[in-house]
C-alpha positions in Angstrom: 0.0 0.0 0.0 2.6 2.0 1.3 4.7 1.6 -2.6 1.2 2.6 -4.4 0.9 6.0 -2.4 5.0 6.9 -2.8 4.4 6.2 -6.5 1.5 8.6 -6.9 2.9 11.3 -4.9 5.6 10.9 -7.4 3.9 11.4 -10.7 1.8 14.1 -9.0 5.4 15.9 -8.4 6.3 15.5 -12.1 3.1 16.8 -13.7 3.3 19.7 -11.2 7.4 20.0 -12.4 6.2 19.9 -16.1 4.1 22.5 -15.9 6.2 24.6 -14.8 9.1 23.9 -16.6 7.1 24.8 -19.8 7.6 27.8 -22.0 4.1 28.6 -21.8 2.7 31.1 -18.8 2.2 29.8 -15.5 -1.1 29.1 -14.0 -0.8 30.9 -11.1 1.4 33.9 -10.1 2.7 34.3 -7.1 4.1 37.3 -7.7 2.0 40.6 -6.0 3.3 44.0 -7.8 3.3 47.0 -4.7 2.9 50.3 -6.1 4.6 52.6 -3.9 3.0 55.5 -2.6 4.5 59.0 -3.8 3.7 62.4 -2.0 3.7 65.5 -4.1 1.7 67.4 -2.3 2.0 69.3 1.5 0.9 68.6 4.5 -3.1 70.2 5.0 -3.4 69.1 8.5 -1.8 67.6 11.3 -3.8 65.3 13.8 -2.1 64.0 16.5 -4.3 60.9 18.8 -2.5 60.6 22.2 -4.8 57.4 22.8 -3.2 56.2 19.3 0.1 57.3 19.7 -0.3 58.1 16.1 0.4 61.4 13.9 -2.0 61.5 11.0 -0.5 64.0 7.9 -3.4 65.0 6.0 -2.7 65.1 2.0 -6.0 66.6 0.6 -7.8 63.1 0.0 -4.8 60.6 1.6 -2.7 60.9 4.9 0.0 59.3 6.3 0.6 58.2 9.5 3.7 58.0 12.0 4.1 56.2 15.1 5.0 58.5 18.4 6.3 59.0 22.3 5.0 61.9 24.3 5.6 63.9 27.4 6.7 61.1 30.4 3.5 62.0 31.9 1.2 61.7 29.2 -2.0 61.0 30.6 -4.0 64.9 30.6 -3.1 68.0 29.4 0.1 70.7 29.7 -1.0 72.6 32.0 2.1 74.4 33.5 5.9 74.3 32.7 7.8 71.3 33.9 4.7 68.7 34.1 6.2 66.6 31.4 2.9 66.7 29.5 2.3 67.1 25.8 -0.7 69.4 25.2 -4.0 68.8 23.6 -5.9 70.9 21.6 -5.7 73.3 18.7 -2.5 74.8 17.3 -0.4 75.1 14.2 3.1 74.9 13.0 4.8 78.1 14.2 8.2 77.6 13.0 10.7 74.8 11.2 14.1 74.4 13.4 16.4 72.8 10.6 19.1 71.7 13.6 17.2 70.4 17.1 18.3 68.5 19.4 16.0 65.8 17.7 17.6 66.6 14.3 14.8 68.5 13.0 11.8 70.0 14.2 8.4 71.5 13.6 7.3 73.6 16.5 3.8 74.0 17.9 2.0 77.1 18.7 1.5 75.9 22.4 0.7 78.1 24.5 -2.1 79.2 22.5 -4.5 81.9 24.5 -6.9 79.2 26.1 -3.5 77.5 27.8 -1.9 80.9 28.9 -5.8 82.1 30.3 -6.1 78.5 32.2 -1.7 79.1 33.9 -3.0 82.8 34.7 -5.8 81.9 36.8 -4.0 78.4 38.1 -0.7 80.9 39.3 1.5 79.0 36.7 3.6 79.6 33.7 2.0 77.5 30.6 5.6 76.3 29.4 6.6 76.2 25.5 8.9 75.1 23.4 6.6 72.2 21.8 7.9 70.3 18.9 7.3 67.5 16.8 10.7 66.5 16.7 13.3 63.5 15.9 15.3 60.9 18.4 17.7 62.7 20.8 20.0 59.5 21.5 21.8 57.2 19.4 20.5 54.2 21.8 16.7 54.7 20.8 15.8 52.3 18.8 13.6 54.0 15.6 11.4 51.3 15.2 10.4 51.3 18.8 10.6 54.3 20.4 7.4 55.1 20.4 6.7 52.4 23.0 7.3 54.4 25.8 6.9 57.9 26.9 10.1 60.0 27.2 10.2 63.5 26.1 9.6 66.6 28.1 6.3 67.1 26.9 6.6 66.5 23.2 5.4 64.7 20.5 8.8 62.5 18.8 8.5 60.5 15.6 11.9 58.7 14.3 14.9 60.6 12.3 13.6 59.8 8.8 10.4 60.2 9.6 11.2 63.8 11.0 12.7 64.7 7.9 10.0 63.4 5.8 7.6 65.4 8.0 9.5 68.3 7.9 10.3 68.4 4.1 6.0 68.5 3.7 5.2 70.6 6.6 4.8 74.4 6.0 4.7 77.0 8.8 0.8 77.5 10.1 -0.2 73.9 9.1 -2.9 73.1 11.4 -2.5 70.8 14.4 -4.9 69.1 16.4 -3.6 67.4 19.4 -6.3 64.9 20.8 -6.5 63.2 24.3 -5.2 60.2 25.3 
C-alpha cells in the first residue's frame, strides 16, 4: 500500500514539475506588484491621537501616518511648565528648526491663548517650546521608540520620519492634538 501511495505522490510531483518547466505562462502567479506610494503634495493638517500614539498628515484626499512617544506623563493636558505633558488641543506649525536637538523639528504654537488664560488663573507659567521632533539619543531604537513615553512634553516621531515630515510641513499647518 505503502509503494502505491510513494508512486502517486511521485507522478503528482512530475506533472506539477512539467508545468512549470514549460515555455508557456504559469497558472498561477505568485508574484503581488506594490505600487509605492509618492507624495507631491503638503501637509493640510496635522492630527495628532495621544490614545493612538499616532500622527496622521493629511494630504488633501490621503494621509500618512507615523508612530510616536510623548511627554513622560502623558495621561491629561500641559498645564504648567515642567509637568512633562504634551498638550492637547488646537495649534499650528509656528516655526521649522532645521538643527534640534531631535535633528529637525516642527514647532507648535502651544501656549495658545486658552493655555496661557487657564496658567493665569492656576498661578503657573503654561511652558513652550513644543515640537514634533526627531530621536535625541543614538540608543533609541527607531522602530520602537514610540513604545514608551520620554520627552519633556513632546510629541517625537523617528529621524527619517522627521525629515520626511518636515520636508511637507509648511509654517501655520494646522495641528490638532487629541486626548489620550
Amino acid at each position: 500500500m505503502m509503494r502505491y501511495i510513494n508512486r502517486i505522490v511521485w507522478m503528482l510531483l512530475v506533472v506539477v514539475m512539467m508545468a512549470f518547466s514549460s515555455n508557456d505562462k504559469p497558472v498561477v502567479s505568485s508574484i503581488t506588484v506594490r505600487k509605492e506610494m509618492v507624495i507631491t503634495d503638503t501637509v493640510k493638517r496635522i492630527v495628532v491621537s495621544k490614545a493612538d500614539r499616532k500622527i496622521y498628515a493629511f494630504f488633501g484626499d490621503t494621509f500618512k501616518t507615523y508612530r510616536c512617544a510623548f511627554g513622560a506623563n502623558s495621561v491629561g493636558a500641559k498645564h504648567q511648565e515642567g509637568d512633562n505633558k504634551t498638550p492637547e488641543g488646537e495649534y499650528y506649525i509656528s516655526a521649522k528648526k532645521p538643527v534640534s536637538q531631535g535633528v529637525k523639528a516642527l514647532e507648535i504654537s502651544y501656549p495658545n491663548l486658552e493655555d496661557v488664560a487657564y496658567a493665569q488663573k492656576m498661578g503657573v507659567k503654561p511652558g513652550g517650546g513644543i515640537q514634533i521632533h526627531g530621536l535625541w539619543w543614538s540608543s533609541q531604537d527607531p522602530k520602537t521608540h514610540w513604545m514608551y513615553d520620554w520627552t519633556w512634553g513632546c510629541i517625537a516621531i523617528n529621524n527619517q520620519e522627521i525629515s520626511e515630515l518636515y520636508a511637507w510641513t509648511s509654517i501655520n499647518t494646522p495641528i490638532t492634538i487629541k486626548p489620550n
